[in-house]
C-alpha positions, 0 to 999 in steps of 0.5 A: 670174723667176716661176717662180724665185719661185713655186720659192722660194715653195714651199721656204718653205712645206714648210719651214715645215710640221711634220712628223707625228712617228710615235707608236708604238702603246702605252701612254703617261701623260697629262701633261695634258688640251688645252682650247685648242689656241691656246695649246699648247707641248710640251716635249722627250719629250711630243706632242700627239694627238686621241681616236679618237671611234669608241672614246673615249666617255669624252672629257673635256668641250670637249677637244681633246687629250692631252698624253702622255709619250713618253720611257717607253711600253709597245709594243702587242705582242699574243700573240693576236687581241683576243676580244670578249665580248658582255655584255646591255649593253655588250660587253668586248675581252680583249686578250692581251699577249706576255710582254714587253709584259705585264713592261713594262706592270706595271712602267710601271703600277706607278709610275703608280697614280692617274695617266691612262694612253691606250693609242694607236693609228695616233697617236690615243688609243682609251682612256683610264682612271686606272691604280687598281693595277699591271696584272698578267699578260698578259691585261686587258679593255678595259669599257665599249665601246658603238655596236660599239666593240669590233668596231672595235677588235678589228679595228685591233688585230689587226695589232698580234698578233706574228707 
C-alpha cells in the first residue's frame, strides 16, 4: 500500500512538471520585457526565456526575461567560424551567415525596423538590440562586447557553422 502511494505520488509530480520546450537558435522579435515573472502567462507561438548574463551587458534594469515570438525566426546557420576583431576598447564578433540565413534575416528585419530583436542561443538570449534598418547581405557584427564576451561567444557559436 505505501509504495503504491509513493508510485502514484510521483505520477502526480512529473505530470505536473513542465516540460523545457527546445527554443532553436536564431533570431526571434521580443513581444515584451518580464519584470515579474509572478504574473507571466504566454500565449500560443510566444515563450519565455532568460539572458545569457556572460554576453548581454545591456539587460534591461530589474529584468528577469523576455518574451519573444516564435512563430517566425531566423536559424542561425553560419557559413563560417565567427572572427574576433580586437578594438582599443571593446572588441566586435563578424559573424558570416549562409545565403539562406542571410535572405531570411533581411526579409525578417525588414518588416521589424524599430522593434527589439534577441539572437538565442541553447534558449537563452545573447543579444539584444533594436532592429534601426533591414540587415543586408550575409556578414553583421555583433558591438559592444566587454569582460571576453566575444571570445565566449565565438566559441558557442561555432557549432552553429554549417558543415
Amino acid at each position: 500500500m505505501k509504495k503504491a502511494f509513493i508510485v502514484l505520488l510521483l505520477a502526480f509530480y512529473f505530470q505536473g512538471k513542465k516540460k523545457k520546450k527546445n527554443i532553436a537558435d536564431g533570431f526571434y522579435e521580443v513581444s515584451r520585457i518580464i519584470y515579474d515573472t509572478s504574473r507571466v502567462v504566454t500565449l500560443k507561438g510566444k515563450e519565455v526565456i532568460s539572458f545569457n548574463t556572460d554576453f548581454l551587458e545591456n539587460a534591461p534594469k530589474d529584468c528577469r526575461g523576455l518574451e519573444i515570438l516564435t512563430a517566425e525566426y531566423v536559424p542561425l546557420i553560419l557559413n563560417e567560424r565567427p572572427v574576433l576583431l580586437e578594438g582599443t576598447v571593446k572588441s566586435t564578433l563578424q559573424i558570416a551567415l549562409t545565403e539562406e540565413s542571410a535572405s531570411l534575416l533581411n526579409s525578417f528585419t525588414k518588416t521589424r525596423v524599430m522593434h527589439q530583436v534577441v539572437i538565442v542561443k541553447n534558449g537563452q538570449a545573447l543579444t539584444m538590440h533594436k532592429i534601426r534598418e533591414a540587415i543586408t547581405g550575409r556578414k553583421f557584427e555583433i558591438t559592444r562586447c566587454t569582460d571576453k564576451a566575444c571570445e565566449k561567444l565565438q566559441v558557442e557559436m561555432q557549432e552553429n557553422v554549417k558543415k
